[in-house]
C-alpha positions in Angstrom: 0.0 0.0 0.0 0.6 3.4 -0.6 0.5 6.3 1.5 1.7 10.3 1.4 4.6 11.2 4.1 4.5 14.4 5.2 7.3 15.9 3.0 5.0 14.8 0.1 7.1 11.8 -0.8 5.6 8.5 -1.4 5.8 5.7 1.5 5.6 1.9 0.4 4.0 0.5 3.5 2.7 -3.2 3.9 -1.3 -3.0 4.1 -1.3 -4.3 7.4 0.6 -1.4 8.5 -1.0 1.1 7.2 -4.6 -0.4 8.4 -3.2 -0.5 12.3 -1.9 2.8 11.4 -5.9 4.3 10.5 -7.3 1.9 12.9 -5.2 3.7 15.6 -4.8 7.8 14.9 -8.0 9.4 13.8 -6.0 12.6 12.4 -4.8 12.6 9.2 -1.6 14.6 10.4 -1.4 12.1 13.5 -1.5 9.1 10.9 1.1 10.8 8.6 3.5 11.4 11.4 3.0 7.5 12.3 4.3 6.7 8.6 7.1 8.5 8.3 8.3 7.2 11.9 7.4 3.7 10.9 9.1 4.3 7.3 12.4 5.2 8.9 12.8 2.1 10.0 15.0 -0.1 8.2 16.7 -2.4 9.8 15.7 -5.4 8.6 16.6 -6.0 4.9 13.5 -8.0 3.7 10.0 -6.8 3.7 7.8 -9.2 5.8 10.7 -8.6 8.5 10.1 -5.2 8.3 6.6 -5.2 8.4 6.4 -7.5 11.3 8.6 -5.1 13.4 6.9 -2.1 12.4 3.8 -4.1 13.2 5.5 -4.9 17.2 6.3 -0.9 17.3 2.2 0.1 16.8 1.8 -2.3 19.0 3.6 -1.5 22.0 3.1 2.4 21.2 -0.3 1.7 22.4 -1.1 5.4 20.1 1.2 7.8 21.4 3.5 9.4 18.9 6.3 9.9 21.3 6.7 6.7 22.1 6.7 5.4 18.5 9.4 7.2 17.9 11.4 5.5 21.3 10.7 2.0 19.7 12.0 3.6 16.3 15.2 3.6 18.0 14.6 0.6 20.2 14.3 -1.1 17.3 17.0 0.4 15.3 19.5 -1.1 18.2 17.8 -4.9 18.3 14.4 -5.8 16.8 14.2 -8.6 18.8 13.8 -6.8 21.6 10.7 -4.8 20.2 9.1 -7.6 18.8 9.4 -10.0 21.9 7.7 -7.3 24.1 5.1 -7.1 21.3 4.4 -10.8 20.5 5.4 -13.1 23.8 4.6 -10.3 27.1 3.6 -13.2 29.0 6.3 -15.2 28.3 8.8 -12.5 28.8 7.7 -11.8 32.3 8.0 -15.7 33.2 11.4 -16.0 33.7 11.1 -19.3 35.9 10.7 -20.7 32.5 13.4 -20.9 30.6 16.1 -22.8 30.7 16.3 -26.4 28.9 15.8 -28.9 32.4 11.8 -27.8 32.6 9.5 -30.6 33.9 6.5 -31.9 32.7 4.4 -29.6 34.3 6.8 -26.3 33.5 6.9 -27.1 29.7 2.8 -27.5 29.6 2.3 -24.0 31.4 4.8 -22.5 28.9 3.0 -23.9 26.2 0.0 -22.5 27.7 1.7 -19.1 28.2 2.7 -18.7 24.0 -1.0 -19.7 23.1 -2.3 -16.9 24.9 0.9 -14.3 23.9 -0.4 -16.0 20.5 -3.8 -15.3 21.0 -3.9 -11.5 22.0 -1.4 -10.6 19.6 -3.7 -12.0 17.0 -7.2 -10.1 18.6 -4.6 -7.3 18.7 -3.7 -7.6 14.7 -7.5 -8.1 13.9 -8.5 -4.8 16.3 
């Protein structure tokens, strides 16, 4: 898809991006602002990488503009670190869980734990 950045230039952005991106700023200068933060991001060379971080960044800037622009650079220094927050919350807070010598029990409640991270990120994506 796409879209006009605010210097007038044109801004190749995944659909998916640019629906979140209207689905979350009701402004048009509030959406354009989004784009051209989420266009500056280029870290990852290929463009379902790039869409996914962007994606993560919406995500956990929960519509504020400022704070896009933190996960800009977030993600800028390691995506991983944007898109874990983003897609696996649970799972990130649950520490007692990693590790390779889980039991039984321990492996089914981190099973349990990515279903839902899977789960809201998904309702999240379909918002």
């Amino acid at each position: 898809m796409v879209a006009i950045g605010s210097a007038g230039y044109l801004l190749s952005m995944d659909g998916r991006v640019t629906r979140k991106v209207e689905s979350i700023w009701s402004t048009a200068d509030a959406r354009r602002r989004a784009l051209d933060i989420l266009q500056r991001y280029q870290g990852d060379g290929s463009e379902s990488g790039q869409t996914r971080i962007r994606l993560a960044m919406l995500k956990l800037a929960a519509g504020s503009l400022d704070e896009l622009e933190e996960l800009l650079e977030d993600a800028q220094r390691d995506f991983r670190d944007v898109v874990a927050a983003a897609e696996y919350p649970e799972a990130l807070r649950s520490s007692h869980l990693r590790g390779p010598h889980l039991s039984p029990e321990e492996q089914r409640e981190l099973e349990a734990i990515r279903e839902r991270d899977r789960l809201q990120y998904e309702r999240w994506l379909d918002e």
